[in-house]
N, C-alpha and C positions, 0 to 999 in steps of 0.2 A: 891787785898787785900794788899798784902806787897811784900815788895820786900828785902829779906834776906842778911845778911853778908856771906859771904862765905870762906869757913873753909880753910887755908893753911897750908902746911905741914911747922913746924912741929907739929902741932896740933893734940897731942892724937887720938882724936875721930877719924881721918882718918885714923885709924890702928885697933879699936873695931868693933868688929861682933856687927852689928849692931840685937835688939831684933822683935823677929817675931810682928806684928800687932793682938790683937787677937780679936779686935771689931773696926768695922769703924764706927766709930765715929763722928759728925758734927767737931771736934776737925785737924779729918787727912782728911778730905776733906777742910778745911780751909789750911793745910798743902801742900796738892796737889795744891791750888791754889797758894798759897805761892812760892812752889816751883815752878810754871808753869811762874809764874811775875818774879821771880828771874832769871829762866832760857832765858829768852825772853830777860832781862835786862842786861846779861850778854853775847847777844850773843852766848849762847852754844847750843852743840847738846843732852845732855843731864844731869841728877843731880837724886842725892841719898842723899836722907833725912841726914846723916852724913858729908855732905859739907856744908850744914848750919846749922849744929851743935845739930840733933838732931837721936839720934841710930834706928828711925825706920827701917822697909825693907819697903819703899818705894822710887820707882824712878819716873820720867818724863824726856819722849823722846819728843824731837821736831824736826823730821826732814825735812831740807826743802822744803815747798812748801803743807805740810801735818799737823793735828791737831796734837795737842799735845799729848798724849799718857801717863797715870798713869798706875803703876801697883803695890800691894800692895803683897810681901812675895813672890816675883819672885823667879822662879829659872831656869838654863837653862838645857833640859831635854836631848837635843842630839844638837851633834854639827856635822858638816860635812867639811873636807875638812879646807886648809890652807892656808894663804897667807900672804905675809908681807905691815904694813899700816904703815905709819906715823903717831902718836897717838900724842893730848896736852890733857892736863885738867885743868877748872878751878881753882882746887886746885894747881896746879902747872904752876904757870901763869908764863911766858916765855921761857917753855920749851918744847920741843916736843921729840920725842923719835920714835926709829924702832922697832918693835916688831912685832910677828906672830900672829894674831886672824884667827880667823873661818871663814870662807866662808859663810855657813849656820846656823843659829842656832833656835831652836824651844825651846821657853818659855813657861811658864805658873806661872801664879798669880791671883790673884784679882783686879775686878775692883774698883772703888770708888763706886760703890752701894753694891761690896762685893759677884758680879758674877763670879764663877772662867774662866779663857780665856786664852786662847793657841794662841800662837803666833810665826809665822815661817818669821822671817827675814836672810834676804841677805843682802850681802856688810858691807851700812854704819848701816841699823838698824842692822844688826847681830853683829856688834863692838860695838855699840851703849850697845847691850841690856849686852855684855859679860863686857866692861867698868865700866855699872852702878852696875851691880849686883857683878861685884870684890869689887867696894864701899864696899856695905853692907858687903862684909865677911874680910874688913880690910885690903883689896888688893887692891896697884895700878898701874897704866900700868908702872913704871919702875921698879916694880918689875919683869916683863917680859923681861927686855931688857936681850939681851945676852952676851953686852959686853957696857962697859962704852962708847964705841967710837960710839954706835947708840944711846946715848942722847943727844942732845944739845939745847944752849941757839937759842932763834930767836927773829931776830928784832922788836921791839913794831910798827904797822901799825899806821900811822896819821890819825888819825879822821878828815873826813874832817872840814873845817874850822880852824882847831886849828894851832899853829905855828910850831909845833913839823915838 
């Protein structure tokens, strides 16, 4: 469909609790696709409707090697266990950061037909789902760090072919 701008701090929106979904709509299934181009185009492993600039609770996961994954008014129900990741986001492009997520996490939301669905990720999907859904409640992963000395800048990678 399209392929969105994406929101960076210091941009408002990525600090508003994003609003529940309360009819899915042909409107947020063009949105999900939206957001599935945008996330494929930016190389990410995930996105919340408030990075391209719009407050639904809607995210899409993409992780490697797997379909993309929508979920609409997510929330995560139990978390299990800890560990320290190295976290970036599109919104915050050249940064990455140390922080503690979940080991386990079991979600639930809506599908894009509006079926609700439980979802029990590990690892990268359990960071994945804890990252997007902070999105939507105005949260982002430096706000987790523990001390200014686990964020820092990283070097932009060269696309291949270019002269950088």
């Amino acid at each position: 469909m399209a392929i969105r701008e994406i929101k960076v701090l210091p941009d408002e929106i990525l600090r508003q609790k994003a609003k529940r979904v309360s009819i899915i709509s042909p409107s947020i299934n063009r949105l999900i696709k939206d957001m599935t181009d945008t996330l494929k185009a930016y190389k990410g492993v995930g996105l919340a409707a408030p990075q391209i600039g719009v407050s639904l609770r809607v995210i899409v996961i993409q992780l490697p090697e797997e379909e993309p994954l929508a979920l609409i008014n997510p929330q995560i129900i139990k978390r299990t266990g800890s560990r320290e990741v190295i976290e970036g986001c599109l919104s915050i492009p050249g940064y990455e950061g140390k922080i503690k997520r979940s080991i386990k996490v079991s979600a639930r939301g809506l599908d894009p037909k509006g079926k609700e669905v439980r979802i029990k990720g590990e690892e990268l999907l359990a960071q994945a789902l804890e990252h997007e859904i902070d999105h939507l409640n105005g949260i982002l992963y430096i706000d987790h760090l523990a001390s200014e000395h686990d964020f820092f800048k990283i070097e932009p990678v060269a696309q291949e072919g270019s002269l950088e």
